[in-house]
LOKE-126171 format. One record per residue: z negated, x negated, y of N, C-alpha, C in turn. Coordinates in steps of 0.02 Angstrom, whole numbers, padded with zeros to 5 digits, always signed. Last residue first. Example, Ala and Ser with C-alpha at 12.3 -4.5 7.8 and 13.67 -1.06 7.14 Angstrom:
BEGIN
[[-00354; -00642; -00112]; [-00357; -00684; -00053]; [-00394; -00645; +00002]]
[[-00390; -00660; -00284]; [-00390; -00615; -00225]; [-00390; -00660; -00165]]
END
This chain:
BEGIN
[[+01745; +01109; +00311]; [+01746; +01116; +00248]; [+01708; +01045; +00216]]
[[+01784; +01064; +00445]; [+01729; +01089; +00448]; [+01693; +01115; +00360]]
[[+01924; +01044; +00413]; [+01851; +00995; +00434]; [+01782; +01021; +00437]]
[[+01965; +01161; +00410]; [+01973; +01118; +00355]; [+01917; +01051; +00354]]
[[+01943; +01231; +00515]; [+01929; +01244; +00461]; [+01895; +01218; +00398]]
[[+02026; +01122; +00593]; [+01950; +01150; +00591]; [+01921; +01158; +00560]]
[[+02158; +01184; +00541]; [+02132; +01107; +00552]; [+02062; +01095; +00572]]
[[+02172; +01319; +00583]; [+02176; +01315; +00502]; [+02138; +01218; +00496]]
[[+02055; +01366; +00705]; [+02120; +01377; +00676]; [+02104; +01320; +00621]]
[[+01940; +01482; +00737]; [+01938; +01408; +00735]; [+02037; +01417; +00710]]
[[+01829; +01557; +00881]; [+01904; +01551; +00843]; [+01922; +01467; +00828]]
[[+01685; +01609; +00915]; [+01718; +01544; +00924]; [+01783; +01545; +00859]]
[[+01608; +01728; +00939]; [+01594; +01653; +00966]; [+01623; +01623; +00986]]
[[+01632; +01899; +00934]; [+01700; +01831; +00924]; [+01653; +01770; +00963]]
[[+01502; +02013; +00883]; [+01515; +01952; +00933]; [+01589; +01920; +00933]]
[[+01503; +02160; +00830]; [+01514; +02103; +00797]; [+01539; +02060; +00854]]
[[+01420; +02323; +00829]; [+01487; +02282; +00853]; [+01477; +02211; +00837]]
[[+01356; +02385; +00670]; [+01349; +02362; +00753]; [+01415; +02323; +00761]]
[[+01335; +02426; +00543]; [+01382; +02465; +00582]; [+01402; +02447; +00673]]
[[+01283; +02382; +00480]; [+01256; +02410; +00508]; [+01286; +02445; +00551]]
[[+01393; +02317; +00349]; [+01331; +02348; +00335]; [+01291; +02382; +00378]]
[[+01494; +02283; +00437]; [+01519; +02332; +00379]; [+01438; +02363; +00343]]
[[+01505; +02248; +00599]; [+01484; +02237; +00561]; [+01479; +02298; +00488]]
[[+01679; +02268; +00670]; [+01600; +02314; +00668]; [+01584; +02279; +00597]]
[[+01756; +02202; +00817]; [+01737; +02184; +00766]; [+01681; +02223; +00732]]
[[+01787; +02209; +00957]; [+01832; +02243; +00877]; [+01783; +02250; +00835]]
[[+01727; +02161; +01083]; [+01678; +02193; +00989]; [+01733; +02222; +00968]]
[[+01777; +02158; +01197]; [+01771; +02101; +01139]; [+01748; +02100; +01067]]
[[+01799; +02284; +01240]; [+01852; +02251; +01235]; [+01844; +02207; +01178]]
[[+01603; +02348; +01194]; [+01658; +02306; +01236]; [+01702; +02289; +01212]]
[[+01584; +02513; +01127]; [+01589; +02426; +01124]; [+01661; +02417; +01164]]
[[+01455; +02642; +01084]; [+01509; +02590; +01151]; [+01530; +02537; +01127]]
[[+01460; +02763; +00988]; [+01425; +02699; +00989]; [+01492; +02676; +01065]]
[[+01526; +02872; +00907]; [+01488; +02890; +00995]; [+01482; +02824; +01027]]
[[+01560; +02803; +00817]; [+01538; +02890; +00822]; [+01484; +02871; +00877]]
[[+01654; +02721; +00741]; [+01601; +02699; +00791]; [+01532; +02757; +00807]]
[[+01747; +02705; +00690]; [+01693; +02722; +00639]; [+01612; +02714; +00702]]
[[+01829; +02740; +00788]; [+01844; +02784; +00750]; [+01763; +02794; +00714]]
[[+01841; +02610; +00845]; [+01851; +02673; +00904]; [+01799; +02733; +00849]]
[[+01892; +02528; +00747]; [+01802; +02505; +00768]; [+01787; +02595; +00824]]
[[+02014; +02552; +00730]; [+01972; +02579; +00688]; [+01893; +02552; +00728]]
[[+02068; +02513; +00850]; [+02056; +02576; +00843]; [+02007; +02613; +00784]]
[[+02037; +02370; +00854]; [+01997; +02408; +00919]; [+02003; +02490; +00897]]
[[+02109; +02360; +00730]; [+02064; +02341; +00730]; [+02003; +02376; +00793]]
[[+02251; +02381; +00798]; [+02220; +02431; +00743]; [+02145; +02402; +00714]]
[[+02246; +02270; +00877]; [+02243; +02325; +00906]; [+02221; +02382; +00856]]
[[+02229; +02165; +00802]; [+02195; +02158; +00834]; [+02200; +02239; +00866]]
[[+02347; +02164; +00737]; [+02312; +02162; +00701]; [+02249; +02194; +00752]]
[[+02453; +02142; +00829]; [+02459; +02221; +00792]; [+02384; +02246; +00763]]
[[+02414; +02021; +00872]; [+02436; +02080; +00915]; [+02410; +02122; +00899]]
[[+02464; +01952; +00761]; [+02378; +01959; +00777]; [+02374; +02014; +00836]]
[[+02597; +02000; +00754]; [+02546; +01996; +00702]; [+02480; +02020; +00733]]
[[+02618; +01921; +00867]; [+02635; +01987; +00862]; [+02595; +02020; +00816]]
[[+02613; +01781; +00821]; [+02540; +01818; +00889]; [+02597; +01884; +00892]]
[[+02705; +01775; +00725]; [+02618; +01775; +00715]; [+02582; +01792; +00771]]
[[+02823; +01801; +00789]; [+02828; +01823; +00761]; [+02715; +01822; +00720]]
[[+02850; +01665; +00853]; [+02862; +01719; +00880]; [+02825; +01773; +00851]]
[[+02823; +01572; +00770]; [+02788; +01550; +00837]; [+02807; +01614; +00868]]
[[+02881; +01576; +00643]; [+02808; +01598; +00645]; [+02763; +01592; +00734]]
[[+03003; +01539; +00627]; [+02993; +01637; +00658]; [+02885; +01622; +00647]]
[[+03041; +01438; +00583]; [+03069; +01453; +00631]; [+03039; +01502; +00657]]
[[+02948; +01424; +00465]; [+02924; +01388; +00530]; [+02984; +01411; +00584]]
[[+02855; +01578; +00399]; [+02910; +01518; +00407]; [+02930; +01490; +00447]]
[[+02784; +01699; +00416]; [+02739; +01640; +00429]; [+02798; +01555; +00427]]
[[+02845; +01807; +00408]; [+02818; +01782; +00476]; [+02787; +01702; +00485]]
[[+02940; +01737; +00279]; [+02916; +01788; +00329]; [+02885; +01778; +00391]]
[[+02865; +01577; +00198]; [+02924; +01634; +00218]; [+02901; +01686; +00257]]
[[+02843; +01393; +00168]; [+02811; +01470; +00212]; [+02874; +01525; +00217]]
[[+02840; +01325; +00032]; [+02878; +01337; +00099]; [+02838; +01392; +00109]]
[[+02796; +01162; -00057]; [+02785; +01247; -00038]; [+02812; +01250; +00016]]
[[+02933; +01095; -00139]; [+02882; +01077; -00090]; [+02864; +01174; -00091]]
[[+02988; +01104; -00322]; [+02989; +01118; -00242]; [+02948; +01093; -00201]]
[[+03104; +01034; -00456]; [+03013; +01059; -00406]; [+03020; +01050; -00342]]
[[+03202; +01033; -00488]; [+03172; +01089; -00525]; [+03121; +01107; -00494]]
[[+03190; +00836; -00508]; [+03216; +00897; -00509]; [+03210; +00960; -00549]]
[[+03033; +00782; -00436]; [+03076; +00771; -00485]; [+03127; +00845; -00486]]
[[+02995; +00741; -00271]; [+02997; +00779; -00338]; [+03043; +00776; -00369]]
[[+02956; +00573; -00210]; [+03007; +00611; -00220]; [+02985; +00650; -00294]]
[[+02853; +00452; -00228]; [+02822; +00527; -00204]; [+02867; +00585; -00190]]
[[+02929; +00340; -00287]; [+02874; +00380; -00316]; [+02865; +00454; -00294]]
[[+02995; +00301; -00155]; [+03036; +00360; -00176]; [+02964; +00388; -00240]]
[[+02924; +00225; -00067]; [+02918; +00296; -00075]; [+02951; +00338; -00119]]
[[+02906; +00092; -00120]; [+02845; +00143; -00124]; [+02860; +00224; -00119]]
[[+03048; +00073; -00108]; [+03025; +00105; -00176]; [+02951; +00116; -00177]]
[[+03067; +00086; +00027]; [+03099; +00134; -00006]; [+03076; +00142; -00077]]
[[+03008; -00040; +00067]; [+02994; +00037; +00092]; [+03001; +00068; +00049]]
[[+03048; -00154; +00004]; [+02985; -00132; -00018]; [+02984; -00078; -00019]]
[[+03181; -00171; +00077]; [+03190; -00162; -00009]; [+03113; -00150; -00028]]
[[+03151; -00181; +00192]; [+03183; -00146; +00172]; [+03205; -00135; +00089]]
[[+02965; -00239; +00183]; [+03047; -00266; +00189]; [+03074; -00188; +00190]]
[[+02847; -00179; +00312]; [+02872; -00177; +00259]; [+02943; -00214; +00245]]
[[+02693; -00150; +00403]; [+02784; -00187; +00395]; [+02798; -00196; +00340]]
[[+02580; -00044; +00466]; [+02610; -00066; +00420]; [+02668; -00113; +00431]]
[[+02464; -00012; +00599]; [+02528; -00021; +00573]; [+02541; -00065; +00504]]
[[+02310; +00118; +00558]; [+02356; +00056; +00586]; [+02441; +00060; +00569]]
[[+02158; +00200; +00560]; [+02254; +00207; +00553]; [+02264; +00137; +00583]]
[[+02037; +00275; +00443]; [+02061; +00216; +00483]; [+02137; +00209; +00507]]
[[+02000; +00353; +00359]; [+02028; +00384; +00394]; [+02054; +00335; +00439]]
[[+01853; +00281; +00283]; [+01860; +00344; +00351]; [+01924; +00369; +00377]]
[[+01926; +00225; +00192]; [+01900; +00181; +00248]; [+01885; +00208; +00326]]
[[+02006; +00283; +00101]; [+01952; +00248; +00066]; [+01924; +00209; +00137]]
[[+02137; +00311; +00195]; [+02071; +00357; +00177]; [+02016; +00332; +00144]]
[[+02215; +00255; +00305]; [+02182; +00225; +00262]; [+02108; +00275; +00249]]
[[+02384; +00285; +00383]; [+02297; +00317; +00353]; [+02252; +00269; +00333]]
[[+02520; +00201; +00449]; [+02471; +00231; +00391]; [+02384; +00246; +00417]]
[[+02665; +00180; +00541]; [+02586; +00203; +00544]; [+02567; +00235; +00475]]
[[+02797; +00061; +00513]; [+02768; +00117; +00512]; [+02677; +00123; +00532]]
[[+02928; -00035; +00500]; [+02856; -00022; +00533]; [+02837; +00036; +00536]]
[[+03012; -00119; +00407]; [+03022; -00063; +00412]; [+02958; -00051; +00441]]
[[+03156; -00257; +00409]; [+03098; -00231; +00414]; [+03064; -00169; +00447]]
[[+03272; -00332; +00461]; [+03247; -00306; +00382]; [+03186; -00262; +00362]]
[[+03235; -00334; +00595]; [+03248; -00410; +00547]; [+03235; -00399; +00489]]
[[+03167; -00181; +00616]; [+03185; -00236; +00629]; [+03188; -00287; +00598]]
[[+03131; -00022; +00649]; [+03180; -00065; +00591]; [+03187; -00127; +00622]]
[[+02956; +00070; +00682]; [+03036; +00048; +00717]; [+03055; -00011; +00643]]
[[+02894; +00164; +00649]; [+02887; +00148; +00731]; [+02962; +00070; +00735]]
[[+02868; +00341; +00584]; [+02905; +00275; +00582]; [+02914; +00235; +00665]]
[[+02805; +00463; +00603]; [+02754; +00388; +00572]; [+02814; +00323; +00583]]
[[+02904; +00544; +00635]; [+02856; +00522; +00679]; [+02811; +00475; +00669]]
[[+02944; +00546; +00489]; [+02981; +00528; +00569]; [+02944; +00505; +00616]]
[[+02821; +00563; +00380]; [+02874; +00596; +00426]; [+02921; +00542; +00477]]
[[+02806; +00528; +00186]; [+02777; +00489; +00267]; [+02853; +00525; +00300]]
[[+02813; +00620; +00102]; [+02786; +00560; +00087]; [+02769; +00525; +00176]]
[[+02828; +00770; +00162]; [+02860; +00725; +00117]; [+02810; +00675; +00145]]
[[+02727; +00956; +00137]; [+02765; +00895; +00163]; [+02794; +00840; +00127]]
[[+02642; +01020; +00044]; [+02688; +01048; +00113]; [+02752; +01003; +00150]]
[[+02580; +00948; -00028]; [+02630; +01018; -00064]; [+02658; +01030; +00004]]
[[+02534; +00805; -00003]; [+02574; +00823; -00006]; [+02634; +00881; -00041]]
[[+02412; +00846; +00016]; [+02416; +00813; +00066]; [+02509; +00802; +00053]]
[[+02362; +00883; -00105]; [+02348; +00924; -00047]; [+02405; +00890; +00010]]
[[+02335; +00756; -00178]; [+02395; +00785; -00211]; [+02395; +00850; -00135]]
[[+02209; +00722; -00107]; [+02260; +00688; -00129]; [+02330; +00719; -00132]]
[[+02113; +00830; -00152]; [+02136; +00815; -00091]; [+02212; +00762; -00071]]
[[+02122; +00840; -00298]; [+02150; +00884; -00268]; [+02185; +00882; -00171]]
[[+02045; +00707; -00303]; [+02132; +00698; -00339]; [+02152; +00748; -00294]]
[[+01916; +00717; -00273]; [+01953; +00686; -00234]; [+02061; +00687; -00259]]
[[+01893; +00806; -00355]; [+01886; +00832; -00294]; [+01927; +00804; -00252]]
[[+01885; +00727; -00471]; [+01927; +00774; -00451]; [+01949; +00790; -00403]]
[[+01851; +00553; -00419]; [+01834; +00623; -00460]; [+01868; +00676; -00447]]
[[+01876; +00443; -00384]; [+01845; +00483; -00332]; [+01829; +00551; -00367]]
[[+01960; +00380; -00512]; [+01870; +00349; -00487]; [+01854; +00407; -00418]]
[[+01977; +00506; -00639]; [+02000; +00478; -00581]; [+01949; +00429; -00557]]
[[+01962; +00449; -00819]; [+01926; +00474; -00761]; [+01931; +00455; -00682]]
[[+02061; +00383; -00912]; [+01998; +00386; -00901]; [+01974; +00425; -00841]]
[[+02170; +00295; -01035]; [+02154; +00361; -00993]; [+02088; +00365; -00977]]
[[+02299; +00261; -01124]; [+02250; +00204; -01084]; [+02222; +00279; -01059]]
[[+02327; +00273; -01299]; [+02345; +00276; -01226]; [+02277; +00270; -01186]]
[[+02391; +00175; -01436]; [+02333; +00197; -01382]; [+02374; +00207; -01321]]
[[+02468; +00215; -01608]; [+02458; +00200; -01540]; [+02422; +00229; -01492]]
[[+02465; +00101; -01756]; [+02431; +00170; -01721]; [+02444; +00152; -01623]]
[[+02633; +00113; -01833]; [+02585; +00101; -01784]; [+02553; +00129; -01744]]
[[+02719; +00173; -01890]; [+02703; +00167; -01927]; [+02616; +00109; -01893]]
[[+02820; +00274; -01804]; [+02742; +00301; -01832]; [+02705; +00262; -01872]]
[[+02907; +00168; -01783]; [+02842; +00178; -01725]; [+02801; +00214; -01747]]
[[+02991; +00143; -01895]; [+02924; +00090; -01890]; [+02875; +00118; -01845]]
[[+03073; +00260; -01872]; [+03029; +00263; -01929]; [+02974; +00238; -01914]]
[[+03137; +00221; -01765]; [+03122; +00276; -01757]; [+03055; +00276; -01810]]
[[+03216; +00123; -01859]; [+03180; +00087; -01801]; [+03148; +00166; -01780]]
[[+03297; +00198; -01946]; [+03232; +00170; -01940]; [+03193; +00128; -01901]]
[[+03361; +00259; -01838]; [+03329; +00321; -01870]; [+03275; +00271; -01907]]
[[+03445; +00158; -01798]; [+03403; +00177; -01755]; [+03333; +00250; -01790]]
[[+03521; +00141; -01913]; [+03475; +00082; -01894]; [+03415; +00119; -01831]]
[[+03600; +00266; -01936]; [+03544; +00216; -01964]; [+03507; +00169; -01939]]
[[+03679; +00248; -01799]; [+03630; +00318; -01823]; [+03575; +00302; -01876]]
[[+03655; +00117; -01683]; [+03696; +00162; -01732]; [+03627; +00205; -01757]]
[[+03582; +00052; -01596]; [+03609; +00109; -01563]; [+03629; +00155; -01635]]
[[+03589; -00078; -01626]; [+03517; -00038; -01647]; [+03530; +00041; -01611]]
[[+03692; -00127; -01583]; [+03698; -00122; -01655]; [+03646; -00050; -01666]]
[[+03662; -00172; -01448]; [+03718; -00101; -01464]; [+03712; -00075; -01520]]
[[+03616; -00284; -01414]; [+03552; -00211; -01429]; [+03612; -00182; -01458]]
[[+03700; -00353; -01361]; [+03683; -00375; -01410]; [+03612; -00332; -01446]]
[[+03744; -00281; -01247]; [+03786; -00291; -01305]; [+03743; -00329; -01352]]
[[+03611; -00180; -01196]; [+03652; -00238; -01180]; [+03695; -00254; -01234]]
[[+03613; -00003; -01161]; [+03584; -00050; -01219]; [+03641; -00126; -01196]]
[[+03584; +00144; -01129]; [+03617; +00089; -01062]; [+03586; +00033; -01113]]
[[+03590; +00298; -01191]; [+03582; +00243; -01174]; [+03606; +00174; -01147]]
[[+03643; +00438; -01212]; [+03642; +00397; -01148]; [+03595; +00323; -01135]]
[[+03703; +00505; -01297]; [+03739; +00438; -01300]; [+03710; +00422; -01224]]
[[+03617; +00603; -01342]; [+03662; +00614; -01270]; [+03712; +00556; -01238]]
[[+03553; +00547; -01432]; [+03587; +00611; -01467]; [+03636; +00608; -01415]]
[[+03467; +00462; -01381]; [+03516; +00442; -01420]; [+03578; +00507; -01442]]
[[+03378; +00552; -01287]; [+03437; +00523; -01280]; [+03479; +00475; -01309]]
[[+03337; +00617; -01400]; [+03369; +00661; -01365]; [+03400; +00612; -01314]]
[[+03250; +00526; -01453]; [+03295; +00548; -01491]; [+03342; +00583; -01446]]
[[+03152; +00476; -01342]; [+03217; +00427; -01382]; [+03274; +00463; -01407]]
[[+03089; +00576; -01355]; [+03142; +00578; -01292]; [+03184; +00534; -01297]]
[[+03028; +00586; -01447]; [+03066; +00635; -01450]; [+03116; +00602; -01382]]
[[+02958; +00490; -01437]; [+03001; +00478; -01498]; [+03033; +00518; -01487]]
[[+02849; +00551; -01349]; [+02901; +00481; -01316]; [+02956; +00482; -01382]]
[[+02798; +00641; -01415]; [+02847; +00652; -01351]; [+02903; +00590; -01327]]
[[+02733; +00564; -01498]; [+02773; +00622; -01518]; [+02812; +00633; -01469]]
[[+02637; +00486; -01434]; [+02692; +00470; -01468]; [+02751; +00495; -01506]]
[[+02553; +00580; -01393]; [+02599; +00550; -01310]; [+02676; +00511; -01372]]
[[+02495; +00628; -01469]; [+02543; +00682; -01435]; [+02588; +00623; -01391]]
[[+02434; +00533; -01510]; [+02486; +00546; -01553]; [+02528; +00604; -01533]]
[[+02361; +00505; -01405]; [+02407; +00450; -01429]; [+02456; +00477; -01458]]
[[+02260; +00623; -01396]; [+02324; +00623; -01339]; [+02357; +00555; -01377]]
[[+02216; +00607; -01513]; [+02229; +00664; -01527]; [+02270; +00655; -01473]]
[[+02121; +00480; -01493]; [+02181; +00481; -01560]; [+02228; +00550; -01547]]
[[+02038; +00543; -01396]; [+02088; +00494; -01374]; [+02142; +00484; -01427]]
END
């Protein structure tokens, strides 16, 4: 913990310095003084001269739970369009989650001066992206362009099962050849990517 304090106090002194260097500080007229090049180089001085703590401890859902968290938004923004249920008398209604509670949904109301600064937090900083899908899989061309895919896929699939088959029969439905016996392989049950994920 001494070893992240004195990194965290190294960074923070540095970012003083770099924006004193960029004259960008916003100081009230009666701070202005502590702006000059001396005075601020020892006021710079006194902060190493105190030990400092940083607070840090262990998510409470534990990792697992942070990754799901942070999951929830590489693809998307903070709350869509479709969560918003209407502006009235200042006020901003929306539908939320409640994950510490199964997943529970209700309505929210908010002022117009609340909304906006819960969310802007969940705005990336500049330089960082959301993930995007490209190629077949990007959202204008993936509704055309993926059951062509599985098309293509699916047919050089019936040809190689044709091939390693050597003599063997299989129905329309057996693409599929098991890699250790070589037998045709059932399709049960096709899940798509939201399934999956539940079923995880």
């Amino acid at each position: 913990m001494k070893v992240l304090s004195r990194v965290f106090r190294g960074k923070f002194v540095a970012g003083l310095k770099r924006t004193c260097r960029n004259n960008e500080f916003c100081l009230p007229a009666d701070l202005q003084p502590s702006a000059q090049d001396k005075a601020f180089r020892s006021f710079l001085r006194s902060l190493f001269r105190e030990d400092w703590f940083v607070y840090s401890k262990p998510p409470f859902g534990g990792p697992l739970h942070v990754f799901h968290y942070l999951a929830r938004y590489t693809h998307r923004v903070a709350i869509s369009n479709q969560r918003l249920v209407g502006f009235t008398d200042g006020k901003v209604t929306f539908r939320w989650k409640d994950y510490t509670h199964g997943g529970k949904r209700g309505l929210m109301t908010l002022t117009a001066e609340e909304f906006p600064r819960r969310f802007l937090p969940h705005t990336l900083p500049r330089g960082f992206v959301r993930i995007r899908f490209f190629g077949f899989l990007a959202s204008r061309k993936r509704g055309e362009l993926l059951p062509l895919c599985q098309q293509l896929l699916e047919g050089n699939q019936a040809t190689t099962a044709k091939s390693s088959g050597a003599g063997k029969s299989c129905a329309p439905d057996t693409a599929w050849i098991c890699p250790t016996c070589e037998g045709p392989m059932i399709v049960i049950e096709r899940l798509d990517a939201w399934q999956i994920q539940r079923h995880c």
